[in-house]
Every structure is written in structure tokens, then in C-alpha cells.
N, C-alpha and C positions, 0 to 999 in steps of 0.2 A: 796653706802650709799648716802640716798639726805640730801644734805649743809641745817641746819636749820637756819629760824630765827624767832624773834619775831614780830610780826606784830606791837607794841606798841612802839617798836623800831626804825622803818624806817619811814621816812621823806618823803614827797612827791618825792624827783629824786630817792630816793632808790628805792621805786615802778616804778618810771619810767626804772628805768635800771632791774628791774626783770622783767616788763611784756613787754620789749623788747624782741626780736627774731627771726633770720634767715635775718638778717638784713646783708649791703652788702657795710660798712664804707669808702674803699678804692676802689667802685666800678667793684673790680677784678672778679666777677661774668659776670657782666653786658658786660666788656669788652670782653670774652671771647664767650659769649651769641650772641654780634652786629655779631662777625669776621662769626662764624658759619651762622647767617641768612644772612649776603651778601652773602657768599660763596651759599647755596644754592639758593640762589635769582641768581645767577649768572651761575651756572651750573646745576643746577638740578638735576637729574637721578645720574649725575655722580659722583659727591660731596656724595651723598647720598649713595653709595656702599662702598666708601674711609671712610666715617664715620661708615662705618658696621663694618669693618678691624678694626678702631683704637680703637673703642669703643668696640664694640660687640665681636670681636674675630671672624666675621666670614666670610667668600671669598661668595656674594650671586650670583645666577644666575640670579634671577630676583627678584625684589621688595616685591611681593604678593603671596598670596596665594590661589589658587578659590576654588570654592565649594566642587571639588573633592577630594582636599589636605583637604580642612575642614572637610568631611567627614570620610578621613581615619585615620586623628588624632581624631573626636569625639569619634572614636570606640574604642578607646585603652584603655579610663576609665571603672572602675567598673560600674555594676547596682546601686549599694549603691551611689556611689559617682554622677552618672547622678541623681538620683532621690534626693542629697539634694540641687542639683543647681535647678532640677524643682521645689522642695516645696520654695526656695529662690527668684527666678523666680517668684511665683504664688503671694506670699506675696508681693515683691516688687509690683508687678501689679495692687492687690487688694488695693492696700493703693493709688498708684500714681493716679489711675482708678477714685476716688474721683475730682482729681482736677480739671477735666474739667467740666466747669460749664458757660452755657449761661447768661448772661446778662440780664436784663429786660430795654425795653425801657423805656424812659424816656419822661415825656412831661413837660419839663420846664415853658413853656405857651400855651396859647390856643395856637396848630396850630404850633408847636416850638418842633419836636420829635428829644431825641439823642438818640445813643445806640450803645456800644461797638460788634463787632466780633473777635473773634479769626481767624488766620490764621498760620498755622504751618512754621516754617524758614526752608526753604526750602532743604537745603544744611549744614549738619553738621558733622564738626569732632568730632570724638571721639579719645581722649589720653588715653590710658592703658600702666602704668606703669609695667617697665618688670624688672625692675638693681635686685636687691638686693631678689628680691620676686616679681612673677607674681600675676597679682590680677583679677582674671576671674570676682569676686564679683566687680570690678570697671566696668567691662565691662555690667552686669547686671543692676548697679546702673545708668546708663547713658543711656544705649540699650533701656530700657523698657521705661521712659518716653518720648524718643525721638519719639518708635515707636508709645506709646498712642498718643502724640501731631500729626503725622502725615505726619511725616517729608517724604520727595521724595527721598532722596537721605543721606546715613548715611556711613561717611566713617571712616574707623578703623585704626589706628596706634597702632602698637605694639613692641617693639624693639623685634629681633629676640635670639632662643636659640643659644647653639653652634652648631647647628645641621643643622642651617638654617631655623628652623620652629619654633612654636609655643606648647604651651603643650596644650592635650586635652583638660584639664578642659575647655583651653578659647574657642577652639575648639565648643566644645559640646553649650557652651553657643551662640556663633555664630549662632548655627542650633536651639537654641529655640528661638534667635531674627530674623531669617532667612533673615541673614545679609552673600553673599555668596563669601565676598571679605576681605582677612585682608592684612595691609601694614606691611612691615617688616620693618619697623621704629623707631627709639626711640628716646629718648632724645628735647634739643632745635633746633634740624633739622626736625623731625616732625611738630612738632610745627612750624617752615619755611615753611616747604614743604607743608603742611595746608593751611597755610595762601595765598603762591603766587601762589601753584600749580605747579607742574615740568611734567614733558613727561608722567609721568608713574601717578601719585597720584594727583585727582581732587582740585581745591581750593574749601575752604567751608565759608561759611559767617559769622559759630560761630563755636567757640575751648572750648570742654569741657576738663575737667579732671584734675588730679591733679595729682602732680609730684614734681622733688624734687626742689631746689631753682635754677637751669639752668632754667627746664620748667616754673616754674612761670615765671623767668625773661623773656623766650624768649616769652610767652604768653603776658605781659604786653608790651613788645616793638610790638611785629608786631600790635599789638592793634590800637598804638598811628602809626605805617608807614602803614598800611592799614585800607580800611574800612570794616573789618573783626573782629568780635568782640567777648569778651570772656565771661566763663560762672561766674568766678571769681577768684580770686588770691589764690588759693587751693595749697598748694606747704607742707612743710615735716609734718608728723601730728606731735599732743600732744592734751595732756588731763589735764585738773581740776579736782581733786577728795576732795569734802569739806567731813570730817563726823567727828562724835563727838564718844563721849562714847559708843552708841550702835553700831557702826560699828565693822565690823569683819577683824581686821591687815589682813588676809591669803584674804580677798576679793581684799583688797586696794592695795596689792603688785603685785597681779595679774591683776588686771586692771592696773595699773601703767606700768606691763612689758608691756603687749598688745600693749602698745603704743611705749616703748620703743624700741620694739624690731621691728619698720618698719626700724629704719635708725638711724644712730650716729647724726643726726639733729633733730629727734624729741625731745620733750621734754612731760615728765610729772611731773606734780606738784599738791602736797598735802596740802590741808588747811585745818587744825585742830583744835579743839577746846583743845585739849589734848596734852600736852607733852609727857605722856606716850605711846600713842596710837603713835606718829611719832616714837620713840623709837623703838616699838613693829611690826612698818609696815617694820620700817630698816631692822630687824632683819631677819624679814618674806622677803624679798627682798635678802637678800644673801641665804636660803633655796633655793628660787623660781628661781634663777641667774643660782647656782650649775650647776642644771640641765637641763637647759632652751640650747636645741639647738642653737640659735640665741645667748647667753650669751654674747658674745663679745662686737656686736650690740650695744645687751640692755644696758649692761654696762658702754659705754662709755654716750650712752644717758642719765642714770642715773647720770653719773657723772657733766652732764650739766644741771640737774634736781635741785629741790630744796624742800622743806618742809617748810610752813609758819603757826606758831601757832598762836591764835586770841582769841578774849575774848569771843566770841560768833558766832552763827550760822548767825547775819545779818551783821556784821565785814567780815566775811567768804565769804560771797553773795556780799558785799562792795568790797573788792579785787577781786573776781571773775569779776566783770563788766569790774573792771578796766584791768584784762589780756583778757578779753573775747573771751574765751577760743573755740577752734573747737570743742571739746570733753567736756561736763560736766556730773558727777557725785556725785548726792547727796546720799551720804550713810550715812544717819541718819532714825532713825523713825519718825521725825520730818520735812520730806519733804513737807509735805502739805502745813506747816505752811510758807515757803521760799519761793516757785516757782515764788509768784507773784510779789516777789522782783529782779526775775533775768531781767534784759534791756538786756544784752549782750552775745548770744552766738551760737552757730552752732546747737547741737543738746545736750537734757539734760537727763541724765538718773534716775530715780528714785528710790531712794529704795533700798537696799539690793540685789535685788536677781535679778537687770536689769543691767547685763556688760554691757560694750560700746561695747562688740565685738558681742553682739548680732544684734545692729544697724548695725553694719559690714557689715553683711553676709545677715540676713534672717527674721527680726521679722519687716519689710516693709518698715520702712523710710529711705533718702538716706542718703549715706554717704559720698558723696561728697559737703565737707562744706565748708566755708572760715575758713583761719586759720592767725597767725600772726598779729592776732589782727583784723581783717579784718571783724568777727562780730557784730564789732559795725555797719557795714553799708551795711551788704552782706548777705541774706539768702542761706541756702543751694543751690542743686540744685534742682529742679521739674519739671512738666510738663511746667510750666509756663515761663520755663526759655530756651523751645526750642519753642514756639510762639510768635508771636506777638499779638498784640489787636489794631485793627484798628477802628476810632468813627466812627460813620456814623452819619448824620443830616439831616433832611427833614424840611423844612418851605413851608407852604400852605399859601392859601393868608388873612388867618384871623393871623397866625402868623406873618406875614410879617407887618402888619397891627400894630401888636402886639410891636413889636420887634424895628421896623424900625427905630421910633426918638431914641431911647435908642443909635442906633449902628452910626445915625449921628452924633447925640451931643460927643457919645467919639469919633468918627474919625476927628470932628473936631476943638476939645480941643487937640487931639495928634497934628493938622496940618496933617492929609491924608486925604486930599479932595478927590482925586481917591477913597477911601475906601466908602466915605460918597459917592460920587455918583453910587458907586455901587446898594447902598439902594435905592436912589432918583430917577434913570433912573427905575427901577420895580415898585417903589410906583406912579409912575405918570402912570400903568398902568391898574392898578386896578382899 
């Protein structure tokens, strides 16, 4: 059952303590986060086997897996099942394929040309979360704009099964990124082993992926002890689902578990305009639980969940910003009228009849968002966020002409004479 309350009720720290979460008060995350990256900053290869045993359950022979092992675990899945990673595959593509997009020079003044390039980052990890539920579709959502952007070098972590390997599905997705090396990795020792490099697993320059509150933390420390950078603070999901009258209870408890059921850390939360309709999604929530393999999971994360009633749809959108949500869903027929109210959030679904788990999987946009609030200042991930963009400038000698007293008088209102005679030694030669 999600804990209700009234929006007209709570006070500003009230919403401050509800659109808190996954937060780390007495640092005991972070502590145990540091001990793990010294350790593999300090032994490498072999730290990383001893965390397979304690964590994973499992004695490895070697770290990876190549193209051959990739291969005979691709073939273990159905036809059905290969052909909806490729049509999820093809959408992710077709959508991320849009991004890249050239620049048009600029002539700021006569003789005065700028103009942006892209260049792809060279070297990138990829995080695929394995604990609780393997997510081939993370490997997808990260695989494909890496490979559109161009990247040289694409490295994979994955914590391993108890078998020592990896299941197909990720498999198979491997051989459609024709990506022909996975690391048996997981957790914030990936994320170490990423960052500094060890005997067996290259360092990379950027750490994508999302994971639960260890990996965010060990993402945002090695961040801040190297110059190896991430793609954003992506750690346990949740969802926002606002809707009024015309929503359907059996949609919203269903997108509510979806989310629930990644981890006892997620959270989903319903804003309503309707006391009845929270009533009616409860309800529809012990139906959907029953029988919900994950139940457990979901459960407990319901139980960290909550439901907030509201006097309207832009009350609704007002809180919304304020948790600013990874996951939004507007189930009203009255979406149109909202959208351009939302400032804050990861990805938003519209409508009735658009789950969040469609974004998931296969309808093209990613699903690796920021979460924990972290939408107010973090766009998903895209092509955009495995390149860089470098300016370029050209001055000819009418722009120089042009340009020149402007760049002395400020270099010598700052006091950098050096800078001003940069100008001065060229204009005395024209």
C-alpha cells in the first residue's frame, strides 16, 4: 500500500523530506565504496577475483570473455527472443542516428570564422548491472550511441553468473554491437577497475551506466581521484506517475510495479488529483503484487513509496519538478495541456497507453537517466555524451584588422599585457 498524503497539507521541509532519496546520512555507503577502490587501485587482477567469491559466488579462471565464449552463449537464445533485441537494437539506432549533427560555421566578423567539431572519446566504459536482474537492454542503451559516436575502444563490465559467464541475451546483444570482449565484473570494483585499469581490464576516460547506490557512489569518487569522467549519477530507479479522473488504476499500478520491482531502493510515486483513484490504484497494487514474481522486491519498495493528492494537474506538475523525477508519466487526457509546464526530469511518458517500460526496452529513447533528483541538472544519456566538441577559429587579416583593438583594450583593462601584445606584434605586420 503507498503511505498517502495531502499536498495542501505539507509545508515546504515536508516536500523536502519526500523528494529526498537514496541519500547516504552517516556516509556508511561511501565508506565502504573508498576501502573497495583503494583495494583495487592497489592490487588489481587480484582483489577483483576475491570480490567475485564474496560478492558473486563464484571461483573465476579469468576475468573475460572473447568472442568465442560470446558466441556460444549468443546461440543459446530463441529466434523470437534474438529478433526482439534486434527490432530494440534498430529503434534504439534510428532514434540516437538523429543526433549527430554538424555545426555551421560562424562568421562573427568580417574575416573572424568559428565553428564547432565533434570528435568521439576515445576510450569508454560501459557498466551493465547484473545483482538482482541482468539488463541486456542497458547494454543496448549505451552500445549503440557509443558505437554511432565513434568511439575506438568500448569496454564492458558485467558482474558474472554463478556459472562463471554471462546469459545470452547480453550475449547476443554483444554480437549486434560487435563488441568481442566482456569483463566479469561488477559492482564499485568495476567501476575502480574502469577508472585506474588493472593487468587484465583497460582504463577508460568515461564511465557510463547505472547501478545501484555503491556504483553511483564509486562513480562519483573515482570522478573527483581521477581524470576520468562520468556519464551521470544514474544509481536505483523510480518513477512519477501524475493522472486524474480519466486514468485507468490497473495502468498506474502496473507502471508503479515496473519500477518497483528493479530493487528495494527504488521508489515509485503517484500524484493525483483524485482520492479515489489512489484508493483504487492501492487496491489494483495488492492484485498486481499477488502475483508479480518479483513480489518481494516490489514490495518492500512500495513500502518506501508514497501517493500525493493535489488540487490540480499544475499542483501535480509543481511537485513533479520539485522531485524531478527519472521516470515521468502523465496519465491524463489532458497531457498536451501540462508538458510545457514540466522544467525537471529524465524522460516523460504521455498518455495512457505509453508505459515507462516501453522507453526501457524498444520504442528508441535511452533509458539511462539521471535519478535522485539529479534531473534538475543532467540530461539523459546520448550520442552527445560519448563526444566531445572542439571550437575551431580562423582570423584572416581583415579580421585581425577587425578584431584587434577590441582584444587590446580588454587584455589591457584585465592587466595582461602579454595577451595585448599578442595582437600588437601581428597588427604591426600587416
Amino acid at each position: 500500500m503507498l503511505k498517502k498524503y495531502d499536498y495542501k497539507s505539507l509545508d515546504k521541509s515536508d516536500i523536502q523530506q519526500l523528494v529526498a532519496r537514496n541519500t547516504d546520512p552517516k556516509n556508511a555507503i561511501q565508506e565502504v565504496v573508498q576501502d573497495i577502490i583503494q583495494q583495487v587501485r592497489l592490487q588489481g587482477d587480484t582483489v577483483l577475483r576475491e570480490y567475485a567469491v564474496k560478492f558473486d559466488k563464484v571461483e573465476l579462471d579469468k576475468l573475460f570473455l572473447d568472442e568465442d565464449d560470446i558466441d556460444a552463449l549468443a546461440s543459446t537464445i530463441h529466434r523470437d527472443q534474438q529478433r526482439a533485441l534486434e527490432i530494440a537494437f534498430q529503434n534504439i539506432h534510428k532514434f540516437h542516428s538523429t543526433q549527430v549533427k554538424r555545426e555551421r560555421t560562424v562568421e562573427t566578423m568580417p574575416g573572424v570564422k568559428c565553428w564547432r567539431e565533434i570528435r568521439p572519446i576515445e576510450k569508454v566504459g560501459l557498466y551493465i548491472p547484473g545483482g538482482s536482474a541482468v539488463l541486456p537492454s542497458t547494454l543496448l542503451m549505451l552500445g549503440v550511441p557509443a558505437r554511432i559516436a565513434g568511439c575506438k575502444e568500448i569496454v564492458v563490465c558485467s558482474p558474472p553468473q554463478s556459472n562463471g559467464k554471462i546469459n545470452g541475451f547480453v550475449a547476443y546483444c554483444l554480437k549486434l554491437l560487435k563488441i568481442n570482449r566482456i569483463y566479469l565484473v561488477g559492482g564499485a570494483q568495476a567501476v575502480a577497475a574502469m577508472g585506474f585499469g588493472t593487468q587484465t581490464i583497460p582504463r577508460v576516460d568515461k564511465i557510463f551506466g547505472p547501478g545501484n547506490q555503491f556504483v553511483t557512489k564509486a562513480k562519483s569518487i573515482i570522478q573527483g581521484l581521477t581524470n576520468v569522467s562520468i556519464d551521470m549519477p544514474a544509481g536505483p530507479s523510480e518513477v512519477l506517475v501524475i493522472a486524474d479522473n480519466s486514468a485507468n488504476p490497473a495502468y498506474i499500478a502496473a507502471d508503479l510495479l515496473a519500477q518497483a520491482e528493479h530493487g528495494i531502493d527504488s521508489q515509485a510515486v503517484l500524484v493525483s488529483t483524485s482520492n479515489t483513484m489512489i484508493d483504487a490504484v492501492n487496491s489494483e497494487l495488492e492484485i498486481q503484487l499477488a502475483v508479480l514474481p518479483r513480489r518481494e522486491l516490489a514490495a518492500k519498495a512500495i513500502e518506501n513509496s508514497y501517493a500525493i493528492q493535489v488540487g490540480g494537474l499544475e499542483e501535480a506538475i509543481q511537485f513533479s519538478n520539485e522531485y524531478a523525477p527519472e521516470h515521468l508519466i502523465l496519465e491524463t487526457d489532458q497531457w498536451e495541456s501540462i508538458t510545457r509546464q514540466i522544467i525537471n526530469a529524465g524522460s516523460v511518458f504521455l498518455g495512457h497507453l505509453t508505459p515507462e517500460s516501453a522507453g526501457d526496452y524498444a520504442s528508441g529513447t535511452n533509458h539511462t537517466l539521471p535519478t535522485s533528483g539529479y534531473a534538475r541538472s543532467y540530461s539523459g544519456v546520448s550520442v552527445d555524451s560519448f563526444v566531445k566538441k572542439i571550437t575551431f577559429q580562423h582570423i584572416n587579416e581583415i579580421g585581425l584588422e577587425q578584431i584587434g583593438s577590441t582584444v587590446e583594450i580588454l587584455a589591457e583593462l584585465e592587466g595582461l599585457h602579454a595577451h595585448k601584445n599578442a595582437i600588437s606584434i601581428r597588427k604591426k605586420t600587416l
